[in-house]
LOKE-666599 format. One record per atom (N, C-alpha, C): x, y, z; chain; residue in three letters; atom name. Coordinates in steps of 0.05 Angstrom, whole numbers, plus 5000, padded with zeros to 4 digits. Atoms other than C-alpha are relative to their C-alpha. Example, Ala and Ser with C-alpha at 12.3 -4.5 7.8 and 13.67 -1.06 7.14 Angstrom:
2
ATOM      X      Y      Z   kette   rest   atom
ATOM   5018   4976   5000       A    ALA      N
ATOM   5246   4910   5156       A    ALA     CA
ATOM   5018   5024   5000       A    ALA      C
ATOM   4984   4976   4999       A    SER      N
ATOM   5273   4979   5143       A    SER     CA
ATOM   4985   5022   5014       A    SER      C
// end
This chain:
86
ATOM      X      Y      Z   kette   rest   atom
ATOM   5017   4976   5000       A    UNK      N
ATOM   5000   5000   5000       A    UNK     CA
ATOM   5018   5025   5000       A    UNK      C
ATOM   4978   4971   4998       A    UNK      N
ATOM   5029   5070   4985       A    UNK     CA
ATOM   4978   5027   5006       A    UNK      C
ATOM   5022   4981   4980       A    UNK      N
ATOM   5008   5127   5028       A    UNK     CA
ATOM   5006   5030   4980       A    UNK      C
ATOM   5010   4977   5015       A    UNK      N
ATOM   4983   5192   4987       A    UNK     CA
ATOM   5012   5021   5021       A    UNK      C
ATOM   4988   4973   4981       A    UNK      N
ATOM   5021   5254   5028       A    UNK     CA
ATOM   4990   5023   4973       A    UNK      C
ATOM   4999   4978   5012       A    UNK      N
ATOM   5005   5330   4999       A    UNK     CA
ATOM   5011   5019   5009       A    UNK      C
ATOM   4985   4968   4991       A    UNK      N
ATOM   5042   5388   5000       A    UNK     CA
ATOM   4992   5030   4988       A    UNK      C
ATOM   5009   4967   5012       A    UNK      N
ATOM   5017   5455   5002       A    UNK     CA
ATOM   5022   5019   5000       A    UNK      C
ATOM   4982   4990   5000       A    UNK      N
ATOM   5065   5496   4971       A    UNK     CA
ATOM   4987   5031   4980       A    UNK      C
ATOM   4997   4971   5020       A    UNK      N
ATOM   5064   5575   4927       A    UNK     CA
ATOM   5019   5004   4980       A    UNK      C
ATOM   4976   5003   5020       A    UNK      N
ATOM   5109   5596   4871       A    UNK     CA
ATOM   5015   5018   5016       A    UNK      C
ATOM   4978   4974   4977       A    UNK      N
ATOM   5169   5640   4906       A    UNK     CA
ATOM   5002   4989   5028       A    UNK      C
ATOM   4997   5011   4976       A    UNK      N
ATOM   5169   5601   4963       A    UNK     CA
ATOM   5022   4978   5012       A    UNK      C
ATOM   4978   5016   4994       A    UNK      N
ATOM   5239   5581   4988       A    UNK     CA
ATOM   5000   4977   5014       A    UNK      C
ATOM   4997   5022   4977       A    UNK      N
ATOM   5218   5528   5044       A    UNK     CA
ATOM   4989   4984   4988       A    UNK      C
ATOM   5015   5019   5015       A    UNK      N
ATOM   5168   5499   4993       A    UNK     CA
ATOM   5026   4989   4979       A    UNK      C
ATOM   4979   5018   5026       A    UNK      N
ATOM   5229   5479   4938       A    UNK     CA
ATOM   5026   4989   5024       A    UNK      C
ATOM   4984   5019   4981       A    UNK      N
ATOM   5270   5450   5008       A    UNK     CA
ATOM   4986   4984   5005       A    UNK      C
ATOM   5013   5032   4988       A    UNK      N
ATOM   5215   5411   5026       A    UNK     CA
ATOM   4997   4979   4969       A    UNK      C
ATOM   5000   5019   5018       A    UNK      N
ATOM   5207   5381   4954       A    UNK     CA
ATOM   5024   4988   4995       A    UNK      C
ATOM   4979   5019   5004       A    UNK      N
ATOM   5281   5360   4950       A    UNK     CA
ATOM   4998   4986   5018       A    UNK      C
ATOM   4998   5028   4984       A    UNK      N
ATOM   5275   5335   5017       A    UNK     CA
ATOM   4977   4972   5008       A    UNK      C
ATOM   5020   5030   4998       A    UNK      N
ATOM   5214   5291   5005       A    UNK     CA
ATOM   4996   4987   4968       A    UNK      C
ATOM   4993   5016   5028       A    UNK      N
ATOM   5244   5268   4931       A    UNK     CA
ATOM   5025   4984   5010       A    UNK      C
ATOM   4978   5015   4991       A    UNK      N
ATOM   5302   5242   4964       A    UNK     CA
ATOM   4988   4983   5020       A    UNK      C
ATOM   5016   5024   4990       A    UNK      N
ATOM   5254   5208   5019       A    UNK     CA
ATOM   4988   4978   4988       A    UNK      C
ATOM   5014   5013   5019       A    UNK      N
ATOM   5214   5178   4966       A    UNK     CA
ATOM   5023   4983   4982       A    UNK      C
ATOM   4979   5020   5001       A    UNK      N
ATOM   5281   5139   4945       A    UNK     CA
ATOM   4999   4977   5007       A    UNK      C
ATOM   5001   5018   4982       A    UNK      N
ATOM   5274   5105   5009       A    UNK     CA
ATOM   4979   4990   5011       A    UNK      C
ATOM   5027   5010   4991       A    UNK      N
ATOM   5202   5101   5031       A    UNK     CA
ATOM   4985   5008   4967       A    UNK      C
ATOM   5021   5001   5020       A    UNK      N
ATOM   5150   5092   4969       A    UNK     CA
ATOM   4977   5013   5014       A    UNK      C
ATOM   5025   5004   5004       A    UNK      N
ATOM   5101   5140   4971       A    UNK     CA
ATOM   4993   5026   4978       A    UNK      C
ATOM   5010   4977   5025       A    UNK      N
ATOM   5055   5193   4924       A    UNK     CA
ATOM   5003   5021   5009       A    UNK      C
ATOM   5007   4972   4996       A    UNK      N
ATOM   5062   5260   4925       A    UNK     CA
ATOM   4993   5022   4990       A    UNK      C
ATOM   5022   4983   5012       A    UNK      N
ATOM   5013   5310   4905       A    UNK     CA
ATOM   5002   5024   5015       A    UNK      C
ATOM   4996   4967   4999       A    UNK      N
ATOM   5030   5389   4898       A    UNK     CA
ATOM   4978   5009   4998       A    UNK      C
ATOM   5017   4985   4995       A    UNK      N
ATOM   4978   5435   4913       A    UNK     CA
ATOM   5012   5030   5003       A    UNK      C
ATOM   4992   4974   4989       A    UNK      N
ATOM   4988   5509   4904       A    UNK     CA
ATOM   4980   5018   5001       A    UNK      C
ATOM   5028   4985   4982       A    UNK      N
ATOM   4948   5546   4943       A    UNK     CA
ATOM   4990   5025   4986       A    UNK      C
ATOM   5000   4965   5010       A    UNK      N
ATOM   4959   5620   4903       A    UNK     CA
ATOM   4974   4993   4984       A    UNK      C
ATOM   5022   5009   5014       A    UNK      N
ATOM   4901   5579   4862       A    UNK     CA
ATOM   4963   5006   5005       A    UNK      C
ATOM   5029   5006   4988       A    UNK      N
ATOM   4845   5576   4913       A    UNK     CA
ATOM   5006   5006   5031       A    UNK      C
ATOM   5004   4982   4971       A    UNK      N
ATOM   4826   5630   4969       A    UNK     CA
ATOM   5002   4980   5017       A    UNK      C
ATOM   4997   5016   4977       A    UNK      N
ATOM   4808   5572   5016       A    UNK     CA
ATOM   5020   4984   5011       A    UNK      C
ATOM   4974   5012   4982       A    UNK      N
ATOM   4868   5537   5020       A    UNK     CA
ATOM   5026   5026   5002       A    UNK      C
ATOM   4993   4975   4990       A    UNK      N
ATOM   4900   5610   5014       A    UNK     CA
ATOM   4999   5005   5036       A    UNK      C
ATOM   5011   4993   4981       A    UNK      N
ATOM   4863   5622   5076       A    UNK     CA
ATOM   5016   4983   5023       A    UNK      C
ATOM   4990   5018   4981       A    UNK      N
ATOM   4878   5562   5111       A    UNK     CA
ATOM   5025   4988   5007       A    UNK      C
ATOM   4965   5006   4998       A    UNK      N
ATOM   4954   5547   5094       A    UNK     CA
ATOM   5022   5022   4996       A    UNK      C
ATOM   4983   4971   5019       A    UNK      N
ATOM   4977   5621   5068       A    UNK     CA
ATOM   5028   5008   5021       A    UNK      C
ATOM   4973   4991   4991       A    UNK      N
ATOM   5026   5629   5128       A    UNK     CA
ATOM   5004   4972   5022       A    UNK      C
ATOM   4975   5017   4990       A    UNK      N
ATOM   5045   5565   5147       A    UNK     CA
ATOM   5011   4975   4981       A    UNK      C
ATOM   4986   5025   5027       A    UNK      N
ATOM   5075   5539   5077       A    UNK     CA
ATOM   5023   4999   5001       A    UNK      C
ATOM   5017   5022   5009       A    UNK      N
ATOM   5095   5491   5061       A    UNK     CA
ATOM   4981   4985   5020       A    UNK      C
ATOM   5018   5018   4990       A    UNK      N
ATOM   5047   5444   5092       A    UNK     CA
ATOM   5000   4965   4987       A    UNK      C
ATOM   4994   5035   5017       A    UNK      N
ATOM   5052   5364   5084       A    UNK     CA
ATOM   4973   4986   5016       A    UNK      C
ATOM   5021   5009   4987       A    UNK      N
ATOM   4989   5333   5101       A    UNK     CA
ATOM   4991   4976   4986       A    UNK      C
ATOM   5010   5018   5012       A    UNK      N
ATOM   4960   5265   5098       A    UNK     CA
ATOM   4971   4992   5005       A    UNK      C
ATOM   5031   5005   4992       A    UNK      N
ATOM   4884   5251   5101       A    UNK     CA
ATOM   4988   5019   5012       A    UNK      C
ATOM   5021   4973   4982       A    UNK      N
ATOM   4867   5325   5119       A    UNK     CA
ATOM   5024   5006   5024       A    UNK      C
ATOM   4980   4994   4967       A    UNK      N
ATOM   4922   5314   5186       A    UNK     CA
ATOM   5030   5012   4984       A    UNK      C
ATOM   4978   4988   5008       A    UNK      N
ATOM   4977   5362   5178       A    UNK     CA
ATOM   5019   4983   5021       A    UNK      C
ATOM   4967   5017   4993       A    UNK      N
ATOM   5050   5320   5191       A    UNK     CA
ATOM   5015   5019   5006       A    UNK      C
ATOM   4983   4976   4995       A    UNK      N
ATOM   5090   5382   5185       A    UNK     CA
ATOM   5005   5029   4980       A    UNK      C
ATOM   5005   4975   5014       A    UNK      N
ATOM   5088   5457   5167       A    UNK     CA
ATOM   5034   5014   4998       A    UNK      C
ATOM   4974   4987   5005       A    UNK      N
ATOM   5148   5507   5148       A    UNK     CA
ATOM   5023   4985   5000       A    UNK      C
ATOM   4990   5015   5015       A    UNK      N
ATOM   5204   5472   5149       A    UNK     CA
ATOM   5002   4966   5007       A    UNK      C
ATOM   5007   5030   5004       A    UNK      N
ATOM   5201   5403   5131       A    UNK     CA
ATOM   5018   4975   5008       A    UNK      C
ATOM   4980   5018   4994       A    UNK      N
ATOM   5249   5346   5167       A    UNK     CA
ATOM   4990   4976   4985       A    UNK      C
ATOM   5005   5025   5003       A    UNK      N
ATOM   5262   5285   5135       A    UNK     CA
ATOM   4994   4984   5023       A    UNK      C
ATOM   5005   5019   4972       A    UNK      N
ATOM   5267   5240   5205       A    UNK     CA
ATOM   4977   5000   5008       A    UNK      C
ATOM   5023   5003   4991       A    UNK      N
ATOM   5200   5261   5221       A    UNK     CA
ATOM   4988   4994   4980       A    UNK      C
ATOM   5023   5007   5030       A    UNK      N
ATOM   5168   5251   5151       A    UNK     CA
ATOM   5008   4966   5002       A    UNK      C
ATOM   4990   5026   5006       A    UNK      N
ATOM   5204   5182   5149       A    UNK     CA
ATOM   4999   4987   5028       A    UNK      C
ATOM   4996   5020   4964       A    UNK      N
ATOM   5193   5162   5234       A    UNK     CA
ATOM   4952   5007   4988       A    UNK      C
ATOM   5046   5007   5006       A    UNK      N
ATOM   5099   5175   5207       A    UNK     CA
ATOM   4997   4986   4979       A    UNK      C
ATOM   4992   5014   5028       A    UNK      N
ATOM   5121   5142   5140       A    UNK     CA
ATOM   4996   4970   5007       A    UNK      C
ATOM   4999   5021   4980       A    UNK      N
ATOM   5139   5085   5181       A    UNK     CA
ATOM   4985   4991   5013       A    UNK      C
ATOM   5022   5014   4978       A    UNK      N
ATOM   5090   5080   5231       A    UNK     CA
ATOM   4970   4997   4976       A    UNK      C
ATOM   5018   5007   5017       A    UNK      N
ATOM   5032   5090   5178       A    UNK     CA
ATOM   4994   4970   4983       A    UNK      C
ATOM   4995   5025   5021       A    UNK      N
ATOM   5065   5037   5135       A    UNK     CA
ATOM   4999   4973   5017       A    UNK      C
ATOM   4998   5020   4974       A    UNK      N
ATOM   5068   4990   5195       A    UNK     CA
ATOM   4971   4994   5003       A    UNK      C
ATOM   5028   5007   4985       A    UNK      N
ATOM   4997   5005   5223       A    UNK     CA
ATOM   4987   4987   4974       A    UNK      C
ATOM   5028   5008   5029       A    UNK      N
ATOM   4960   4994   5149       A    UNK     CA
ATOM   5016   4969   4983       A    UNK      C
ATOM   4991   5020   5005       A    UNK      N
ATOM   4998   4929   5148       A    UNK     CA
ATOM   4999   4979   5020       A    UNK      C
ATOM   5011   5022   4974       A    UNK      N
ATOM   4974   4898   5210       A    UNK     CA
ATOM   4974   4998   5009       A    UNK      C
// end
């Protein structure tokens, strides 16, 4: 099973092009999808993510905002991939 993660990111946004290297180099090691969303698109996620992008969210639950650690993306990666396997 491969877990669907999103990242809300803007154009000009320096923390948003660190978090995509550092969750293309995760995705090396852990298999999963990841689906860009940019917010400058649509007021409501404007509204709702405009100052704490990027945003990495899976099923609606935000994982982690501004800047983005691998160790933690890859220690919920883990446990996800664990729980939806037992």
């Amino acid at each position: 099973m491969q877990l669907q993660l999103v990242l809300y990111t803007k154009p000009g946004c320096h923390l948003c092009e660190d978090a995509k290297l550092v969750l293309s180099l995760l995705k090396e090691e852990i298999p999963f999808e990841l689906v860009e969303m940019d917010i400058s698109k649509d007021d409501e996620l404007t509204e709702k993510y405009g100052l704490y992008i990027p945003v990495l969210a899976w099923n609606d639950e935000i994982i982690q905002y501004g800047q983005i650690v691998a160790k933690e993306v890859k220690h919920f990666l883990k446990d996800k991939l664990i729980h939806s396997n037992s």
